[in-house]
FIKOLZA-1660 file (N, C-alpha, C; in steps of 0.1 Angstrom, whole numbers, plus 5000, padded with zeros to 4 digits):
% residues 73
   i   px   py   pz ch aa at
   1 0728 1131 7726  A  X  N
   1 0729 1119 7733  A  X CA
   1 0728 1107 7723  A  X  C
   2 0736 1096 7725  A  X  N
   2 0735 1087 7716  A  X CA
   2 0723 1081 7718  A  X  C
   3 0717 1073 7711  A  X  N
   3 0708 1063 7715  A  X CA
   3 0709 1049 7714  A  X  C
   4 0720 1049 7706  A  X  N
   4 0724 1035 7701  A  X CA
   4 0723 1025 7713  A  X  C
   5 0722 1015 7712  A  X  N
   5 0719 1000 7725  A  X CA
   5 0733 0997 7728  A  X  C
   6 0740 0989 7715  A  X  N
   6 0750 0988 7722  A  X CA
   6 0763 0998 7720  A  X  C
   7 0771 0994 7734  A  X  N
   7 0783 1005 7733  A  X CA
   7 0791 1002 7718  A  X  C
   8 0798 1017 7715  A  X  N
   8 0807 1011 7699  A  X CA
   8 0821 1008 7705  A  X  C
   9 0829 1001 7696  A  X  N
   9 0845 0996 7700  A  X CA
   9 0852 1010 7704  A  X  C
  10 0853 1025 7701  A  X  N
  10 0859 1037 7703  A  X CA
  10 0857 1039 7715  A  X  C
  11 0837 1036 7720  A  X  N
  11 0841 1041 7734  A  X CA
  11 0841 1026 7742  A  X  C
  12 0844 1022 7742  A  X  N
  12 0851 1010 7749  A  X CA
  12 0863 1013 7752  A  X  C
  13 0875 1018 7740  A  X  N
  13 0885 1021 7744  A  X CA
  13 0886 1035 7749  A  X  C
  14 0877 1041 7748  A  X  N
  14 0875 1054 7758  A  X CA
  14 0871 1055 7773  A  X  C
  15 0863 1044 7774  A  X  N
  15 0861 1040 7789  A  X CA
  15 0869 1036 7798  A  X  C
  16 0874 1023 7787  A  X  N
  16 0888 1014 7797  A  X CA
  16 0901 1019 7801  A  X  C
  17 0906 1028 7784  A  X  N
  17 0917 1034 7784  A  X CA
  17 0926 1024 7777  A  X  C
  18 0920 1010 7775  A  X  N
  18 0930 1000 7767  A  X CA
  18 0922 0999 7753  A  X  C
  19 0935 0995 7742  A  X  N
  19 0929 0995 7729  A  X CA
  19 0930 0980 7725  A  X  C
  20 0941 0972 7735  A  X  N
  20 0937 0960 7729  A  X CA
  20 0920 0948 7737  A  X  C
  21 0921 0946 7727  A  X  N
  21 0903 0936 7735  A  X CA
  21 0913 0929 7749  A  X  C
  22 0916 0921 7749  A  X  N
  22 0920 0916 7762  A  X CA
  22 0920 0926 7774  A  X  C
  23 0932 0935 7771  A  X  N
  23 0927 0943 7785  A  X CA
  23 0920 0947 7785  A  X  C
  24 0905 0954 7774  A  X  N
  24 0896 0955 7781  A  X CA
  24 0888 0949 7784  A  X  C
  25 0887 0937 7781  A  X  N
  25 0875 0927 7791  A  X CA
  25 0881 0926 7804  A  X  C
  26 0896 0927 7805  A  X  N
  26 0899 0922 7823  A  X CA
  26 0895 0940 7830  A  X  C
  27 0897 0947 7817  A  X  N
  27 0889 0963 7828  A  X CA
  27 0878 0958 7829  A  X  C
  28 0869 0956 7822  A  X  N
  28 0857 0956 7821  A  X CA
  28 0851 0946 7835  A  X  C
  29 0859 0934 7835  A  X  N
  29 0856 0925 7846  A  X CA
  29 0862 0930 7856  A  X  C
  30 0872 0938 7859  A  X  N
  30 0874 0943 7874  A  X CA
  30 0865 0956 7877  A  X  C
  31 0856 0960 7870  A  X  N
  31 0848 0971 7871  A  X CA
  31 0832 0964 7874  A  X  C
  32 0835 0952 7873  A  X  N
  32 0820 0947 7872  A  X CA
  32 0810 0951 7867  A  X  C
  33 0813 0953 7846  A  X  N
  33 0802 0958 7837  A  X CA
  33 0805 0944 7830  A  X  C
  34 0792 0938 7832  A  X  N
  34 0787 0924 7821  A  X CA
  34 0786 0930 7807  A  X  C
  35 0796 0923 7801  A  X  N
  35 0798 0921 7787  A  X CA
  35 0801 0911 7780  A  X  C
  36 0801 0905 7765  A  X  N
  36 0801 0895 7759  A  X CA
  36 0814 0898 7751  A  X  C
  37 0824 0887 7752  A  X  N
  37 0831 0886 7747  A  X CA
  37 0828 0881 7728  A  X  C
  38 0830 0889 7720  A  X  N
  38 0822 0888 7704  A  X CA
  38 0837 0874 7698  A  X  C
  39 0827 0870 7686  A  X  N
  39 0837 0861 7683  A  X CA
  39 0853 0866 7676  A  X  C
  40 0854 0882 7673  A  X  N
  40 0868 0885 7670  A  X CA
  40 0877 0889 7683  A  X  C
  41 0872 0888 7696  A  X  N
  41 0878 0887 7706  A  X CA
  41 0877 0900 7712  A  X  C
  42 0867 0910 7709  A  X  N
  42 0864 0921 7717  A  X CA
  42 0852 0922 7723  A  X  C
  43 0851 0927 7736  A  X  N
  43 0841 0927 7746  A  X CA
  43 0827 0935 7734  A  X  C
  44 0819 0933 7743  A  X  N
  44 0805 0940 7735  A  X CA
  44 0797 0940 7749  A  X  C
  45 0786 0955 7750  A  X  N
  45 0786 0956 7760  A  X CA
  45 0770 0964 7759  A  X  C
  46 0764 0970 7766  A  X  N
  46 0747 0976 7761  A  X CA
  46 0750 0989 7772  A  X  C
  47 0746 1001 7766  A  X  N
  47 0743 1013 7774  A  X CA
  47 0736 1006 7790  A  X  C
  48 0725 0997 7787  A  X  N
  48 0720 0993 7798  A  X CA
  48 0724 0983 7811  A  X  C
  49 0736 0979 7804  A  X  N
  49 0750 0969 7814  A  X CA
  49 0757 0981 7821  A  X  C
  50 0759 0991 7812  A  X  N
  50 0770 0997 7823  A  X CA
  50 0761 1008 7830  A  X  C
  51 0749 1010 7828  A  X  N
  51 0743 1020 7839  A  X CA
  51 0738 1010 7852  A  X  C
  52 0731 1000 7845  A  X  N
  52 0728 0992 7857  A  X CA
  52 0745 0985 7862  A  X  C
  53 0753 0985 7858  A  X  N
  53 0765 0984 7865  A  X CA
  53 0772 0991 7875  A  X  C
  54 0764 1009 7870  A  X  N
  54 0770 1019 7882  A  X CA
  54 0763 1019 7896  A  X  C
  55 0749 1017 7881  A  X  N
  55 0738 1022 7896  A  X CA
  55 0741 1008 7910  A  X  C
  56 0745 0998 7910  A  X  N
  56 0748 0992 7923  A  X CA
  56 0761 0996 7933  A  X  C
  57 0766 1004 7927  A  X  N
  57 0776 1008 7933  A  X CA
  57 0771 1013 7941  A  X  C
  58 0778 1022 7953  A  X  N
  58 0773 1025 7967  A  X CA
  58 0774 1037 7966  A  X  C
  59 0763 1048 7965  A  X  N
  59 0762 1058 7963  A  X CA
  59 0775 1071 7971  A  X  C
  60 0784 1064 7981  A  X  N
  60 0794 1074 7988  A  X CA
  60 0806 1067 7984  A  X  C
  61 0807 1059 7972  A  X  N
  61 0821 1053 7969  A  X CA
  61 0827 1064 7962  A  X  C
  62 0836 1068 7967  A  X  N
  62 0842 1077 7962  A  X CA
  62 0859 1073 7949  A  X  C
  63 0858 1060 7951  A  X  N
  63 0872 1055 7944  A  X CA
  63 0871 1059 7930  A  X  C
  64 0882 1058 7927  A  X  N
  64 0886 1064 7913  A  X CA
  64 0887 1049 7905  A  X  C
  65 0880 1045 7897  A  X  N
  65 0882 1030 7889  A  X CA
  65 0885 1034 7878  A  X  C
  66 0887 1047 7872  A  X  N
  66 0895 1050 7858  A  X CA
  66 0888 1050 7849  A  X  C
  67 0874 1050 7845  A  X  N
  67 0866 1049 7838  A  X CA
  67 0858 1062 7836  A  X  C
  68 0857 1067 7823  A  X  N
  68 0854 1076 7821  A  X CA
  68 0835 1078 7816  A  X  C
  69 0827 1077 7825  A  X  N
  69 0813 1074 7819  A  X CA
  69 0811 1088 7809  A  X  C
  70 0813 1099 7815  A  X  N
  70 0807 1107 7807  A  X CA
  70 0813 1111 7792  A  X  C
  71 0824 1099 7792  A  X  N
  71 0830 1101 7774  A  X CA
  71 0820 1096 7769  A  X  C
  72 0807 1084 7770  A  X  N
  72 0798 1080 7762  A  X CA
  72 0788 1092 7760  A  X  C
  73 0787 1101 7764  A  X  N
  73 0771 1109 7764  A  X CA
  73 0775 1120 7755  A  X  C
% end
């Protein structure tokens, strides 16, 4: 398991499925995972944004949002 804090740029594009930064901040923002847009124009993001990002989700959502969590672990 990683431990690192924040997510790295590979799995970002592993998550979203996009490799340029733009689309993935607008994945990132239609998924509702808070992240900071860094000053070369790629999102930056904390293991602890996108868990507490799932965990509000509604435990019987069944929708597919294309994001792959278990590529970080």
């Amino acid at each position: 398991m990683n431990k690192q804090l924040v997510v790295s740029d590979q799995e970002i594009e592993q998550l979203t499925g996009y490799k340029l930064p733009s689309k993935q901040c607008k994945a990132l923002e239609k998924a509702g995972i808070r992240f900071l847009r860094r000053p070369d124009g790629r999102p930056s993001t904390t293991r602890e944004w996108l868990t507490g990002s799932a965990s509000h989700q509604p435990a019987n959502d069944d929708r597919d949002n294309g994001f792959n969590l278990e590529a970080l672990s």
